[in-house]
Residue, then its C-alpha position, 0 to 999 in steps of 0.5 A: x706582185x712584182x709588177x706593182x711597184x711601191x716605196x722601200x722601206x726598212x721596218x725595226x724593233x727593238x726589245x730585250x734580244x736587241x735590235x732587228x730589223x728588215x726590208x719591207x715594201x708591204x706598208x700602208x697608211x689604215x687611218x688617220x684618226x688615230x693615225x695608223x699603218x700596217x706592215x706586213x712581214x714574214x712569220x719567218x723572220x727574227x723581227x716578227x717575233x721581236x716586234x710581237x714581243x716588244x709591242x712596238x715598231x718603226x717604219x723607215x722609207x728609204x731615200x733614194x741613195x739606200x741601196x746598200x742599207x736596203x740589202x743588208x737589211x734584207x739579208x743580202x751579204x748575210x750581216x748579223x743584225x747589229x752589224x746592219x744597224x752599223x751601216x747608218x745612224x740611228x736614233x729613237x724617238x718615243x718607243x725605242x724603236x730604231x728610226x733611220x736618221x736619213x729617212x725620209x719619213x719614219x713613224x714610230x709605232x705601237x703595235x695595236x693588232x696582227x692577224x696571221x695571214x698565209x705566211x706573213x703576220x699583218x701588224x697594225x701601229x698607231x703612229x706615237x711620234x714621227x720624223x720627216x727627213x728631207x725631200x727628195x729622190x725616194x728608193x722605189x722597188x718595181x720589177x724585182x729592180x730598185x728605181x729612183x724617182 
């Protein structure tokens, strides 16, 4: 899989355990009409069960200057979560999800199905609100390296 390269994104929550957070790259656009996506994420981590208990989620995709966010997020230097949230500003749109004020695009989403797959949950959202942030060179992640395009 790593020969397949995609867009880096950081997927978050948050609920009554707070925020969470990760680094995702398996994201994908299901449909328009209504507008939904689906991420893929690790049964393991803390905001799988924080995205299953709050109902909600966003997807933020990482402009190409946010290497650093992008480790910290997936757990490289071991930072506590909110000590993560830290590192950048953030705000929320319609569901309190944390949406990454320099992404380049973050949809905010309601959770509208998962199914449980090997070790990752897939997790269906319609997309509530959305931002855009502003164009440019975007992070991408291929052959277990980050590139800039």
């Amino acid at each position: 899989m790593s020969r397949l390269g995609s867009a880096v994104h950081i997927a978050t929550t948050a609920g009554s355990s707070g925020r969470a957070g990760t680094t995702v790259s398996a994201v994908t656009s299901v449909s328009d009409t209504p507008p939904t996506v689906l991420v893929c994420v690790n049964r393991q981590a803390r905001i799988n069960a924080a995205i299953k208990e709050s109902g909600v989620f966003a997807i933020n995709t990482l402009p190409a200057h946010a290497e650093d966010l992008s480790n910290a997020f997936a757990g490289k230097g071991d930072l506590p979560a909110e000590e993560r949230f830290r590192l950048a500003a953030w705000e929320t749109l319609a569901t309190g999800a944390p949406v990454l004020c320099a992404a380049r695009v973050a949809l905010d989403c309601r959770v509208t199905e998962i199914s449980e797959v090997g070790t990752h949950s897939v997790i269906f959202g319609e997309i509530v609100a959305l931002s855009l942030g502003e164009r440019g060179p975007a992070l991408i992640y291929l052959d277990r390296t980050y590139h800039r395009i």
